[in-house]
C-alpha positions in Angstrom: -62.4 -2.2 15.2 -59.9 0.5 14.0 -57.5 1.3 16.5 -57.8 5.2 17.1 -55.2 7.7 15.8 -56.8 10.8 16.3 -57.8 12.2 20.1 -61.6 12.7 20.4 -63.0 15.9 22.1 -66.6 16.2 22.9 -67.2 20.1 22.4 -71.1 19.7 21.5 -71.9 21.3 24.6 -69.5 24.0 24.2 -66.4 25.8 23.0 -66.0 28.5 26.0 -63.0 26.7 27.2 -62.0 24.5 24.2 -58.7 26.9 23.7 -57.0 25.0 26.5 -57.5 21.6 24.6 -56.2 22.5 21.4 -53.3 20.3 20.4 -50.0 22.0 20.3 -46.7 20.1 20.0 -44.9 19.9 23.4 -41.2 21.3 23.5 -39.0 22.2 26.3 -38.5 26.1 25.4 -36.2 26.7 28.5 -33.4 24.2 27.2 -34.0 25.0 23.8 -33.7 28.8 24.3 -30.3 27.9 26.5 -28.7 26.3 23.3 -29.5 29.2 21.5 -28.1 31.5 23.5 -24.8 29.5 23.6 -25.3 29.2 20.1 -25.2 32.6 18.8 -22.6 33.9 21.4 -20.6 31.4 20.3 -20.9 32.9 16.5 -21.0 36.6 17.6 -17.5 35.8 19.3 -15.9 34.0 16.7 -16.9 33.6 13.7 -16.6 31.0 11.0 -14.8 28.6 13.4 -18.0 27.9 15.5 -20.3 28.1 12.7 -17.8 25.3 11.6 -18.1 23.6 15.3 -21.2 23.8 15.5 -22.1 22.0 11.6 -20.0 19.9 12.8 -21.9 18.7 16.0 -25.5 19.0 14.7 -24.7 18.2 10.9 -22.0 15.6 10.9 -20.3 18.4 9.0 -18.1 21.0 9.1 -16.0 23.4 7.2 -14.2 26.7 6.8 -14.5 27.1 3.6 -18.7 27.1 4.1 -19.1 29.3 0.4 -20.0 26.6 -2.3 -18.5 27.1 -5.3 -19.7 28.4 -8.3 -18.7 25.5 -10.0 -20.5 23.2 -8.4 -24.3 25.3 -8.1 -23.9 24.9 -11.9 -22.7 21.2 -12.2 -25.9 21.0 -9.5 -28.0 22.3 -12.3 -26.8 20.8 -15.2 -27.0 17.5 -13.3 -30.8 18.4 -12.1 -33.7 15.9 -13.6 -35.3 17.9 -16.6 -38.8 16.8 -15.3 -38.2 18.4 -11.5 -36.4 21.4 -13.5 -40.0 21.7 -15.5 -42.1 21.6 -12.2 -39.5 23.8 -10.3 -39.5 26.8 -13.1 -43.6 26.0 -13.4 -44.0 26.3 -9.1 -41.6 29.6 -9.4 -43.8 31.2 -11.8 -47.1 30.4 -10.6 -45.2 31.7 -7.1 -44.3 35.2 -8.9 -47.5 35.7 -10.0 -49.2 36.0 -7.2 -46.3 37.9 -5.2 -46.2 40.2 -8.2 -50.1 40.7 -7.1 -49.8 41.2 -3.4 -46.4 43.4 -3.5 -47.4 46.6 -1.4 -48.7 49.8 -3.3 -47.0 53.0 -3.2 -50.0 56.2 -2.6 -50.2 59.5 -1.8 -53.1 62.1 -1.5 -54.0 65.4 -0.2 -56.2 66.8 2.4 -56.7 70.6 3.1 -53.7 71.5 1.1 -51.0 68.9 2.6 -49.6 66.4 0.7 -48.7 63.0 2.0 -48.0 59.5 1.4 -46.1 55.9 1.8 -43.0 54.6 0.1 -42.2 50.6 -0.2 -38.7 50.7 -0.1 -36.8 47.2 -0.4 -33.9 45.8 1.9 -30.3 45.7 0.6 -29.8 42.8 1.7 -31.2 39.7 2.7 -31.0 36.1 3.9 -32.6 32.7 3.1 -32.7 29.7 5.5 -33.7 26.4 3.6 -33.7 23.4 6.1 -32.4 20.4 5.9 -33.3 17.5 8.7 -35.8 15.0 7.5 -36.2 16.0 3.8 -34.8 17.9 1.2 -36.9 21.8 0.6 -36.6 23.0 -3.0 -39.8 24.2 -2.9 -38.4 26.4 0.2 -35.9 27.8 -1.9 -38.8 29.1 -4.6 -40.7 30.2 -1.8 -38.2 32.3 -0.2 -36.2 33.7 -3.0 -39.1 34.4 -5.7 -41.0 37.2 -3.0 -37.5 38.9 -2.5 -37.2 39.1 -6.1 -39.9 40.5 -6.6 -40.0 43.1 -3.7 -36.5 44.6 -5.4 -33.6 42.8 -3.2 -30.6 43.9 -3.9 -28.3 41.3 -2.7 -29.7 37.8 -1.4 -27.5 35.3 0.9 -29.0 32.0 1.7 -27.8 29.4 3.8 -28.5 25.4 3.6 -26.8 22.8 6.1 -24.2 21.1 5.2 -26.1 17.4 4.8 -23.7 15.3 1.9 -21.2 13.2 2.5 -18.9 15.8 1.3 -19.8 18.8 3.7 -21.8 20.8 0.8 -25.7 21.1 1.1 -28.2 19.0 -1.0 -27.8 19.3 -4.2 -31.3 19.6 -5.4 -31.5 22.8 -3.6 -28.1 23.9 -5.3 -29.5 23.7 -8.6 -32.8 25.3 -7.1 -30.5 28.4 -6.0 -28.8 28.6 -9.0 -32.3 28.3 -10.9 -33.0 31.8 -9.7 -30.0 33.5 -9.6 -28.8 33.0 -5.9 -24.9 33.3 -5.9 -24.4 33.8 -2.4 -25.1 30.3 -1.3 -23.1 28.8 2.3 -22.7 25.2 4.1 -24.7 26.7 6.8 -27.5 25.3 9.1 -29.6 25.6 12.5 -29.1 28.6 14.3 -25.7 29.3 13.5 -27.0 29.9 10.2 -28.9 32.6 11.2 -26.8 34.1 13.8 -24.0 34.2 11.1 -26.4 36.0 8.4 -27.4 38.3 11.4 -23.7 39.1 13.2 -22.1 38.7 10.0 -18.7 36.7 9.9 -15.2 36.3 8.1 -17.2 35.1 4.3 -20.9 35.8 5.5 -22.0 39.6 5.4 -24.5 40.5 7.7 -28.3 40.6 6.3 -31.1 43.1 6.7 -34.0 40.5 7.1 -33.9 37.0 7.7 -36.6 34.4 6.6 -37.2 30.9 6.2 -39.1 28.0 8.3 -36.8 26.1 10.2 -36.8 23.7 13.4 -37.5 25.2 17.4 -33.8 26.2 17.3 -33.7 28.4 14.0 -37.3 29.7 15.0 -35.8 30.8 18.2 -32.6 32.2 17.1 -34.6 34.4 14.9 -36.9 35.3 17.1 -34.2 36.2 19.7 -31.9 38.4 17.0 -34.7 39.8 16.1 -35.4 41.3 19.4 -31.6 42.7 19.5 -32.6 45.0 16.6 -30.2 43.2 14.4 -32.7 41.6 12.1 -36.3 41.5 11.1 -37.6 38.5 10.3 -40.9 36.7 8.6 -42.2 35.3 11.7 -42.8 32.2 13.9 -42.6 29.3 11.2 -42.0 25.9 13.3 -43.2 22.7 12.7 -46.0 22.2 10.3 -50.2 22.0 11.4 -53.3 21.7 9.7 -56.4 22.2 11.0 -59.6 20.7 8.7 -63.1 22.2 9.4 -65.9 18.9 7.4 -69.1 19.1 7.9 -71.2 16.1 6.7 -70.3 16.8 2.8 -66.7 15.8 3.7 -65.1 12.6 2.1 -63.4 10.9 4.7 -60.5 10.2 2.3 -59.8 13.5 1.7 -59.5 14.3 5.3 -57.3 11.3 5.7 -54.8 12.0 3.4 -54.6 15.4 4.2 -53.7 14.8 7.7 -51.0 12.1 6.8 -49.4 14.8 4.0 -48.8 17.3 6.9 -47.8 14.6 9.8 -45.4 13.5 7.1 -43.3 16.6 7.9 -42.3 15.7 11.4 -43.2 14.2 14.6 -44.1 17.8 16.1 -46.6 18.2 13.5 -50.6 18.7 14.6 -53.6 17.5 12.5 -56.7 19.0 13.5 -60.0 17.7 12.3 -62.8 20.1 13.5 -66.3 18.8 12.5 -70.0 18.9 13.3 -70.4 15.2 12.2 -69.0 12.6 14.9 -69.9 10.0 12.7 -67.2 11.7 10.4 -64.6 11.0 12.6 -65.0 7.6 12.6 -65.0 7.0 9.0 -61.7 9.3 9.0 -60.0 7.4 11.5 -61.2 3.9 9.4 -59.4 6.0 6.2 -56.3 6.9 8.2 -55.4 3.0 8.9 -55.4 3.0 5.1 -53.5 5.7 4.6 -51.1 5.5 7.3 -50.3 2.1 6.2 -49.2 3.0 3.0 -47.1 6.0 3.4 -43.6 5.8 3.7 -42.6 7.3 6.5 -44.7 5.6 8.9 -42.9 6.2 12.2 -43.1 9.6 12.1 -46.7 9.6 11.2 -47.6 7.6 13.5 -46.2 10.1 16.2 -47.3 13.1 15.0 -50.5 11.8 14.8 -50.2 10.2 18.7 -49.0 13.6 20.0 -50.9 16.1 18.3 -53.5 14.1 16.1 -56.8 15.7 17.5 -60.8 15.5 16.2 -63.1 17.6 18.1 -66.9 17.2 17.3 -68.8 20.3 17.7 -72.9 21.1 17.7 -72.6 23.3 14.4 -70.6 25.3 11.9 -70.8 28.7 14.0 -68.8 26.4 16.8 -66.6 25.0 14.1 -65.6 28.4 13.1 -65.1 29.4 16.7 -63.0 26.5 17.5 -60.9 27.5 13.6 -60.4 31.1 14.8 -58.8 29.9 19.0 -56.7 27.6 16.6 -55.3 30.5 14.3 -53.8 27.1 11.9 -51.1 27.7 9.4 -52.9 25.7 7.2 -57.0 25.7 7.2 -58.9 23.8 4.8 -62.6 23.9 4.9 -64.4 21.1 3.5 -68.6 21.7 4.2 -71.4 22.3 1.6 -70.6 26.1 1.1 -66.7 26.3 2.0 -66.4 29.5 0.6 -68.6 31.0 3.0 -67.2 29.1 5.7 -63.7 29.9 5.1 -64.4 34.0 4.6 -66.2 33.8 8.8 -62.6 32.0 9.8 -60.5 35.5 10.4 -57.3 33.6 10.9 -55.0 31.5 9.2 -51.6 31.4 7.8 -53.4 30.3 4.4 -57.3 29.2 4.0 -57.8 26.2 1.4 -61.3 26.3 0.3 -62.9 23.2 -0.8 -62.2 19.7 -1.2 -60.0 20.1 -4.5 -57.8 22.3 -2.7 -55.5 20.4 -0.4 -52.6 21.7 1.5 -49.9 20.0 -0.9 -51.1 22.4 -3.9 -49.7 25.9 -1.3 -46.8 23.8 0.0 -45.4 23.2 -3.8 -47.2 26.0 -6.3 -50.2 27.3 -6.0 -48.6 30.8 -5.4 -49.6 31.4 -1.6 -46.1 31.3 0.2 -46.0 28.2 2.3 -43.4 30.1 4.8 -46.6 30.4 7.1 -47.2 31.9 11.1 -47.7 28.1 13.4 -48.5 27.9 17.1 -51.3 30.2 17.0 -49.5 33.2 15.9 -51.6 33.5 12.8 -53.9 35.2 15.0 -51.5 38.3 14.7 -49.2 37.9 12.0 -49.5 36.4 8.2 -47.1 34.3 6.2 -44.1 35.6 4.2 -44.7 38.2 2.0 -43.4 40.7 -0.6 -43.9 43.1 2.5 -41.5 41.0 4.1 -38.6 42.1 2.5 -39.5 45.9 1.8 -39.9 48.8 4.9 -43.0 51.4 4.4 -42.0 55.0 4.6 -44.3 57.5 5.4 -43.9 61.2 3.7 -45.5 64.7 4.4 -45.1 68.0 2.7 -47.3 71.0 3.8 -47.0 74.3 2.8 -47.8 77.7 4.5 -51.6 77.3 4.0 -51.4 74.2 5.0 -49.5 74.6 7.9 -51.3 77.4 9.7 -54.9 75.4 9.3 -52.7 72.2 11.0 -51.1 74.8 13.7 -53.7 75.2 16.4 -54.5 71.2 16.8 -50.4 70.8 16.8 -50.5 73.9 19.8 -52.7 72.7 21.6 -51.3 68.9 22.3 -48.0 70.3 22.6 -49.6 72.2 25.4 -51.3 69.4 27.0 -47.9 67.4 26.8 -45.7 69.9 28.4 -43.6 70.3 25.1 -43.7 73.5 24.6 -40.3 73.3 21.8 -42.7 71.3 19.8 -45.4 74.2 19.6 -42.5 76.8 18.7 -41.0 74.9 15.7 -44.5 75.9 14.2 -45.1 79.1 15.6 -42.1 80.1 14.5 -42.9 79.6 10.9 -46.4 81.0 11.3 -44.0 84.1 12.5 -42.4 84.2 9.2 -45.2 83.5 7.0 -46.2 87.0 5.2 
């Protein structure tokens, strides 16, 4: 008998309460948000030398001199395999394609004689995290720099920990940088990363908007500078989930591997199977010895899966979709006998992957979607990173006299009921002077 990887809930009878059972990696937020408060005080106060301190305690590297050269992003790219150079350019233009399609749209319009409207107006400036921990993120570096390129950024920074031998960041995502243009690239990672793009320091100008994914820390550091007024940022983008809604058309395989590609990310990762078929979850858990077995990084699938692996087996799709929605995944796929009609009743998810030739890995590389997507249920309010993400709406308004006098009496009257009575006199007083 297969030993059991995934943690089986019973949900047939109902879903009223299932919200508290849904898997969710757990952290100690208390600790963690001490560190990175100490963190970016530390970096406020002084600097380059604790951005330098700090690489140096969480990195095994640290420098001054945290710029990397022009020199070497260009020996980075010469040196770059012409086959990962082909996929890279290929990811980066499928990417722009579809950011070039969802970039915000300017209007304006007029009702009874006032005109009106919105502006998309891009940052100046802004910053890129790419992390570095477990694996190497090239793809991060398309993901992030392609949408600000396309929303109009003037000027981009992004920062990389420092994870050679030599104290320079990995050299794949060098070339990546220097691939699209990135000049401004630093020896930077965690949260000191981001509290130097935010603060600025001695060779790191301040930013406008900071995004990225990142570990807790980064997430954290964002989310906490962000609050300060000093940043905005893309969101809550901590370790990877997936959450697959099968119905008895799924192929067990498929649901497998899918699972193991996310829990290869990191041992806080949560794979979700949500089906109407317990029988199903059998034969997946008979597929994931299989696959777990011959991935390489076994350990840490193995304890994603133990902490967050979860299958719960509800009476129909209607509960499925319920159980979908309470999750809010970054990552849905939808594997039943219509999944495009499934997928368009699921209102939340960072991105929906509909049908079983549509697996996460295509949005994680190049499918276009950004894979910089909202995790721990945050999906349920915010969406993944976006032209709009770099650019700030501006509303406009321009009445004339006409205009103004039919407006005046709805203005009068609130002003009125809001004891602000300077408010009603900055139109009167034009209505005064109107012929």
């Amino acid at each position: 008998m297969t030993t059991p990887r995934l943690t089986r809930i019973d949900a047939t009878d109902s879903v009223a309460d299932i919200h508290a059972s849904l898997p969710r990696p757990r952290v100690d937020l208390s600790a963690a948000r001490d560190g990175v408060e100490a963190t970016l005080a530390a970096v406020r106060d002084r600097g380059d030398a604790a951005v330098a301190e700090l690489n140096e305690r969480f990195d095994g590297q640290g420098r001054l001199d945290m710029r990397v050269p022009d020199e070497l992003l260009d020996e980075s790219l010469e040196a770059l395999d012409p086959d990962l150079r082909a996929a890279l350019e290929r990811a980066a233009d499928q990417v722009r394609w579809f950011h070039e399609r969802a970039r915000p749209h300017e209007w304006s319009d007029e009702r009874d004689g006032a005109r009106m409207g919105q502006w998309w107006r891009p940052v100046q400036r802004a910053g890129i995290y790419v992390p570095g921990g477990k694996a190497a993120y090239p793809s991060t570096v398309v993901m992030t720099v392609v949408p600000a390129q396309v929303a109009g950024v003037e000027s981009l920074v992004l920062c990389t920990p420092p994870t050679g031998p030599d104290g320079w960041p990995n050299r794949t995502i060098l070339a990546t940088a220097r691939l699209l243009g990135v000049t401004d690239v630093f020896a930077a990672g965690g949260a000191q990363a981001i509290a130097a793009m935010a603060h600025g320091t001695e060779t790191i100008d301040p930013v406008d908007v900071v995004v990225g994914p990142g570990n807790l820390y980064v997430s954290l550091a964002k989310q906490r500078l962000a609050g300060d007024g000093l940043i905005g940022i893309d969101g809550y983008a901590g370790p990877t989930e997936v959450a697959i809604v099968a119905d008895d058309s799924a192929d067990p395989r498929l649901v497998a591997a899918d699972l193991v590609a996310q829990a290869e990310h990191d041992e806080l990762a949560t794979c979700l199977l949500i089906t109407t078929e317990p029988h199903l979850v059998d034969a997946v858990e008979d597929a994931l010895a299989d696959e777990v077995a011959a991935t390489r990084h076994v350990q840490r699938v193995e304890a994603a899966l133990a902490g967050q692996g979860t299958a719960i087996v509800v009476a129909d799709i209607a509960d499925a979709i319920t159980v979908a929605e309470q999750f809010a995944a970054e990552h849905l796929e939808v594997h039943t006998h219509d999944p495009h009609d499934v997928a368009v009743r699921i209102r939340y998810a960072g991105t929906t992957f509909i049908g079983p030739s549509t697996p996460v890995s295509l949005g994680d590389y190049a499918s276009g979607p950004n894979h910089t997507l909202p995790t721990s249920g945050t999906a349920r309010f915010t969406g993944g990173l976006t032209t709009a993400s770099f650019m700030v709406p501006v509303n406009w308004v321009s009445y004339d006299d006409d205009s103004l006098a039919e407006l005046a009496p709805t203005v009068l009257a609130l002003s009125a009921a809001e004891d602000l009575p300077a408010h009603g006199r900055a139109v009167s007083i034009r209505l005064e002077d109107t012929p």
